[in-house]
N, C-alpha and C positions, 0 to 999 in steps of 0.2 A: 504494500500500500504506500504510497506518493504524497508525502506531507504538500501541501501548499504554503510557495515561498511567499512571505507576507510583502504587499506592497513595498512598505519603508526597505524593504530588504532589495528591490528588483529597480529601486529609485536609487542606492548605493550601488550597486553594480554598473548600472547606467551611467554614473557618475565616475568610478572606478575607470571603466574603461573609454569614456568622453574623448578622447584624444589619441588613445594606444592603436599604434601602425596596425594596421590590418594584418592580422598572421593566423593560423590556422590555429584552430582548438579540435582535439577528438572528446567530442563527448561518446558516441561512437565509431570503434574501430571501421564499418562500412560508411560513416557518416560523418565524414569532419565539418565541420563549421568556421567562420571564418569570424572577424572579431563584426565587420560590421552588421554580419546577417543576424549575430548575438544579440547585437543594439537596435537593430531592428525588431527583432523578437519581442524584446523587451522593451522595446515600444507601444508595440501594437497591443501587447497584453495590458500594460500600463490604460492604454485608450479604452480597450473591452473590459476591462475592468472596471473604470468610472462610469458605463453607460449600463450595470450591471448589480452594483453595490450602493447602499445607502449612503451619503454625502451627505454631511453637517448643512442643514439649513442655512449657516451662514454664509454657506458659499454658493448658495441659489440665485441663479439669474433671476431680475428683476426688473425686467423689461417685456414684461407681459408675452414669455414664452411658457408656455402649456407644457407644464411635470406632472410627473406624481411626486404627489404630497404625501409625507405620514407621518403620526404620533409613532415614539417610539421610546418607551416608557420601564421603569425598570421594579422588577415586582418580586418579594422575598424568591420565589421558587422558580420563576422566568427572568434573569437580569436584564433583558432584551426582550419586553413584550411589543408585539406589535398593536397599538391602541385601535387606530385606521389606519384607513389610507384609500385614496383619491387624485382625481386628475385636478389640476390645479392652475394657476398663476397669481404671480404678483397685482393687484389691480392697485393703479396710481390712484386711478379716482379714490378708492374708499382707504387706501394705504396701508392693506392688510393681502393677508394670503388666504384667498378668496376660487370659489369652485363656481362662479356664475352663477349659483344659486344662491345663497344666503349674502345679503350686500353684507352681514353684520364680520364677515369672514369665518376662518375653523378656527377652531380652538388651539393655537401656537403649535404650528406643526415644529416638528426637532429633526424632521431628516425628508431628504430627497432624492429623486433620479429622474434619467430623463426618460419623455416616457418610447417607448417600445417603437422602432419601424414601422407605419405597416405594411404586411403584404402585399405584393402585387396581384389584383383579381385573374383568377385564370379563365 
């Protein structure tokens, strides 16, 4: 089983290698890699990651672009309960984080992402 390498961790490697001459790495022996397809890697996971993972409210765009919104709350036997969660934006008019429905807004949401692609109709 394959721990997963915690973000902070894959943003130090990133960093670590920012600069280092492009030279071959074996992670495996049929399968070398190189440094920049590394940083690339670890890029692109970095990006599917944030459109994937809940993100601190405070770092929610605020220019009336449509997320998902959610409470996310911590409870003696769940330290991460999920309270809601909803489609959302920032409305300037009423200055709060707001679902189109209630002008009054929700109740302080604590986390975000953005919401989902969708599909292409077949």
């Amino acid at each position: 089983m394959s721990k997963t390498l915690p973000t902070n961790r894959i943003e130090e490697i990133l960093a670590e290698i920012g600069t280092t001459k492009d030279w071959d790495v074996v992670v495996d022996p049929g399968w070398p890699l190189r440094i920049s397809e590394l940083r690339s890697l670890a890029t692109e996971l970095l990006a599917l990651r944030k459109r994937v993972e809940w993100q601190d409210i405070s770092t929610a765009p605020k220019d009336g672009t449509r997320i998902l919104l959610a409470k996310i709350v911590g409870h003696p036997t769940h330290p991460t309960a999920l309270w809601w969660a909803v489609a959302g934006h920032w409305s300037i008019r009423f200055g709060n984080w707001n679902d189109g429905v209630e002008p009054a807004g929700l109740a302080d949401p604590t986390h975000w992402m953005p919401l989902p692609t969708p599909k292409e109709p077949s």
